[in-house]
N, C-alpha and C positions, 0 to 999 in steps of 0.2 A: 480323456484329456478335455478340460474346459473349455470354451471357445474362447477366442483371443478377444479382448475388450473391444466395446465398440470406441471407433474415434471420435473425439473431443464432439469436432463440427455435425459427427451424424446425431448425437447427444443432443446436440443444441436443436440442429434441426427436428430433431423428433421434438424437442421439448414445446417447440415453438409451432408446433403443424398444432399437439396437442391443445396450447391456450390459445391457438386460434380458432381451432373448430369449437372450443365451449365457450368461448365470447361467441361464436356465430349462433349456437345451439339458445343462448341466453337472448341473443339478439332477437333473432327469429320469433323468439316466444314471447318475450315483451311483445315485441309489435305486434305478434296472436292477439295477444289481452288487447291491448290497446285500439285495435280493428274492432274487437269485438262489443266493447263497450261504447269504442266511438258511432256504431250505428244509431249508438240514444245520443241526441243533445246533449250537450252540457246541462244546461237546467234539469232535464229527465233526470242525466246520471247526477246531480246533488240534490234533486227535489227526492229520488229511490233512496239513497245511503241517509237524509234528515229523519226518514218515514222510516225504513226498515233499519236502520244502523248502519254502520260503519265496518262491522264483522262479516265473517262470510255466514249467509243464513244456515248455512246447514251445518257449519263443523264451528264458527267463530274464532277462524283465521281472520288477521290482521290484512288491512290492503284488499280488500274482493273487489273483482271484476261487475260491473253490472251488467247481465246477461240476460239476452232473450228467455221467455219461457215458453212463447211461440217464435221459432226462427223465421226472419225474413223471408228463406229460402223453404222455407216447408212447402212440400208440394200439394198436401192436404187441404192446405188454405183453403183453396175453393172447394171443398166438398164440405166441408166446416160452415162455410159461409151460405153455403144453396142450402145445409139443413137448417140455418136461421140461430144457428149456434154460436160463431164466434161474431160478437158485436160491440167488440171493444178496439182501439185505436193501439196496432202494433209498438208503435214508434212511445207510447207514452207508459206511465209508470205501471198501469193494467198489467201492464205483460213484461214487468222487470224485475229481477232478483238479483240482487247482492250476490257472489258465489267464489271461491279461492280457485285458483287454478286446475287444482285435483277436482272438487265436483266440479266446476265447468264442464271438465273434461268429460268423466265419466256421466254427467247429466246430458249432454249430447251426444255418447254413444247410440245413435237409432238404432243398429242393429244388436248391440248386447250392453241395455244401461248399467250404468253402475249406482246412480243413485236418482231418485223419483220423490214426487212429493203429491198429493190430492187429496182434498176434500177431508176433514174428519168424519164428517158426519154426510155421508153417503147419500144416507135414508134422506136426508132433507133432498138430497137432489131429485132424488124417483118421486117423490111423492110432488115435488113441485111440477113435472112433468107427465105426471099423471093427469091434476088437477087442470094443466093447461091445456093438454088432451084434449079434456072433456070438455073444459071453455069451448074450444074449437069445433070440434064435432055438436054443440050444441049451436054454434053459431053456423057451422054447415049447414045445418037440416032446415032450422029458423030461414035464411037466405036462398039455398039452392045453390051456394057458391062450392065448389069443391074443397076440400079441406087444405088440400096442398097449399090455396092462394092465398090462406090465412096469416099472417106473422106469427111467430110461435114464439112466447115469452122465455127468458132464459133467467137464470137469479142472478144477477149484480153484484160485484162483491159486497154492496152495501146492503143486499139483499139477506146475503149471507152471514153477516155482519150481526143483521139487526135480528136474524133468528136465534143467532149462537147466544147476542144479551137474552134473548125472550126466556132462551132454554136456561140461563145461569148458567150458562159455562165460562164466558166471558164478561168483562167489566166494558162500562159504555165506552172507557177510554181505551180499549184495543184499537189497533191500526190496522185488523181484519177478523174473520173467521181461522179458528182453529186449522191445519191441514197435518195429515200424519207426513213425519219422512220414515223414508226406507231407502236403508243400505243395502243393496244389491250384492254388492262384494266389498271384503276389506281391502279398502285401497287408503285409508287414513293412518298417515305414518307407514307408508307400505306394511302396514297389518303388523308390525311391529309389537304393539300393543293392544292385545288381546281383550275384546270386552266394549273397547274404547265406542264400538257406534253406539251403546245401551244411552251412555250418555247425550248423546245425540241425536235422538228415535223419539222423545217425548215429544209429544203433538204441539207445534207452533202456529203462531198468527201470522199471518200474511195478506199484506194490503192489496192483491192484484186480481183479477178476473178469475174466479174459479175456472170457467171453462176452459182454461189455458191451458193448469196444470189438470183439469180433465182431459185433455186430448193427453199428454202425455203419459198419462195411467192406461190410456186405452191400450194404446202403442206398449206399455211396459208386460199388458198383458200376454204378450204373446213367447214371452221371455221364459224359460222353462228355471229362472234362476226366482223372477215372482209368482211361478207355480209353488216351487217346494220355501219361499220365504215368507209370504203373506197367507195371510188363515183363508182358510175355505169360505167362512162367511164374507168377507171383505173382498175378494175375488167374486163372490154368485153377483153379491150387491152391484163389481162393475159392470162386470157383464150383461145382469140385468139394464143399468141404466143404458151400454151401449145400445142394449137392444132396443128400448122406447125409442133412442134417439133418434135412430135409422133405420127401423121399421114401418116410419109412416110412408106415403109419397111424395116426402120432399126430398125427392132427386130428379139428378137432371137428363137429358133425352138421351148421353152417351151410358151412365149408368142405366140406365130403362131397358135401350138394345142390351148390353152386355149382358143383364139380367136374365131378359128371354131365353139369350142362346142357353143356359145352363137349369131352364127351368124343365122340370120332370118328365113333363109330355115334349116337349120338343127333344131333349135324349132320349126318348120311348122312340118317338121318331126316327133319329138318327140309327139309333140298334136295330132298328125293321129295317131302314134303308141296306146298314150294315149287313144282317144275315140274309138278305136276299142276294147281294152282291156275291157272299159266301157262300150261298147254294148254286147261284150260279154257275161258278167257278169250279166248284166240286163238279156239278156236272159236266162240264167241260171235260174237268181232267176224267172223272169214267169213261167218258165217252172215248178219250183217245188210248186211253188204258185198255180198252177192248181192241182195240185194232192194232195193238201191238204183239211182239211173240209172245207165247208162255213162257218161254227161260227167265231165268234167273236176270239176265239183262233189260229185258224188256220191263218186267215188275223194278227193276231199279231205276229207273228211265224213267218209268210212267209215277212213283211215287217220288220221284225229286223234282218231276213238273207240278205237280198237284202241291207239293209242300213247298214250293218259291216259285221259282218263274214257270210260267207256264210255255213259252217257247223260247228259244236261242235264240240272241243277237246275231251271233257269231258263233258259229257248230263247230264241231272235230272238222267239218270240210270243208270250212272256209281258207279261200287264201287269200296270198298278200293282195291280190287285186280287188278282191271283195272289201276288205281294209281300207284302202286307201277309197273306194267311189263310197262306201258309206260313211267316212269320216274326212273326207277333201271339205265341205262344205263349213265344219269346224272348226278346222284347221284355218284355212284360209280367212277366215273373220276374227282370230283371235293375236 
């Protein structure tokens, strides 16, 4: 038998729970956007959509959000800034992108992105950090100053800019450097239509700080979705650069200690600390394994102290009053 209809008024009220939680869902979300772009001024947000467009940079959705490409709230920042890398003004167009809701979304995924963007041309980064390298280390040795307290030059996007005209890849009138995108997952048209990123994967210009959207390559590296999507050479190349970057000794005195503890000889250290404590212990437990029975008891006794504890809090003959004077003190402060 069918269930008996629902009544008019529960109809209504369901109908009305439901357009009212997708006006909240709608609500919510505008105001997402609207948060999110309001951290740039007004003039940012029309001076970014005059310069980049009006579309969203990566798919050209109508209406995009103008979005951080470094977030305010990145905890990075300072470890970016101590290696003399990020040197451009959060709040200003350097570090703003156009973007529709959907990559918004998946572009601040930290822990599983869905969509990235950096550099086209890599090689210009390493090689420019090489060359400033060896500025540096030549101006070490010349002075006696340590290298760390040097500034270490970084490329501009005007820098980046004026290499891409030099190479003829770009026209003097680009509003930046080439950067490749990458779609991480289909999430366009909820993957609907099949193929659709190819169209959207050819290398664009973008007017803002490289190093921005290099920190966020760096970050995408560790993604096992931009292992198997991006080519092996394109990955060694970031990799490489991470390494120049934060290989030198600009870091700071909390990274230094952390460092230590994990370097070779100090866990060499630790594991001789380690096995001596462990021979100790072994000896212990022989020793009291000999002065046990030979039954079958005593060998069980003696190899379940040696293999965990080595004596009993509390035995087979303990009683309740043993309980309570070792554990009153406990009890009573809790």
């Amino acid at each position: 038998m069918p269930p008996p209809p629902m009544p008019h008024s529960r109809r209504l009220s369901s109908c009305t729970h439901s357009v009212s939680a997708a006006r909240t869902m709608a609500a919510s979300s505008s105001a997402s956007s609207v948060a999110s772009s309001g951290l740039f001024s007004a003039a940012t947000r029309a001076e970014t959509l005059r310069i980049a467009g009006t579309k969203c940079w990566a798919c050209s959705t109508l209406a995009p959000e103008i979005c951080h490409v470094v977030p305010h709230h990145d905890p990075q920042i300072p470890v970016w800034e101590q290696a003399g890398l990020f040197t451009f003004n959060y709040k200003h167009t350097h570090n703003s992108i156009p973007l529709c809701g959907s990559c918004h979304t998946e572009f601040d995924m930290s822990l599983d992105p869905g969509y990235v963007f950096f550099p086209a041309d890599i090689q210009y980064f390493i090689d420019f950090e090489r060359q400033d390298r060896a500025r540096r280390e030549e101006i070490a040795t010349d002075t006696g100053v340590h290298i760390s307290t040097l500034s270490r030059q970084v490329p501009t996007s005007a820098d980046y800019k004026q290499h891409e005209i030099d190479s003829n890849r770009i026209s003097p009138t680009a509003i930046g450097g080439r950067y490749s995108r990458v779609f991480l997952k289909q999430f366009l048209h909820s993957g609907e239509i099949p193929g659709i990123e190819k169209a959207y994967s050819t290398a664009k210009e973008w007017h803002g700080a490289p190093l921005a959207s290099i920190r966020r390559a760096f970050a995408a590296l560790s993604s096992p979705r931009f292992f198997v999507i991006i080519d092996t050479n394109t990955r060694h190349m970031l990799e490489e650069l991470r390494q120049l970057y934060f290989s030198d000794d600009r870091i700071s005195s909390e990274q230094v200690s952390l460092r230590d503890v994990y370097q070779p000889q100090a866990r060499t250290s630790q594991k001789h600390q380690l096995e001596d404590q462990t021979n100790d212990e072994s000896a212990r437990c022989d020793k009291k394994a000999k002065g046990q029975d030979t039954g079958f008891a005593g060998t069980f006794v003696a190899a379940n102290q040696c293999g965990g504890y080595t004596e009993w809090v509390l035995g087979p003959e303990s009683t309740t009053n043993d309980v309570v004077k070792l554990y009153a003190p406990v009890f009573s402060s809790t």
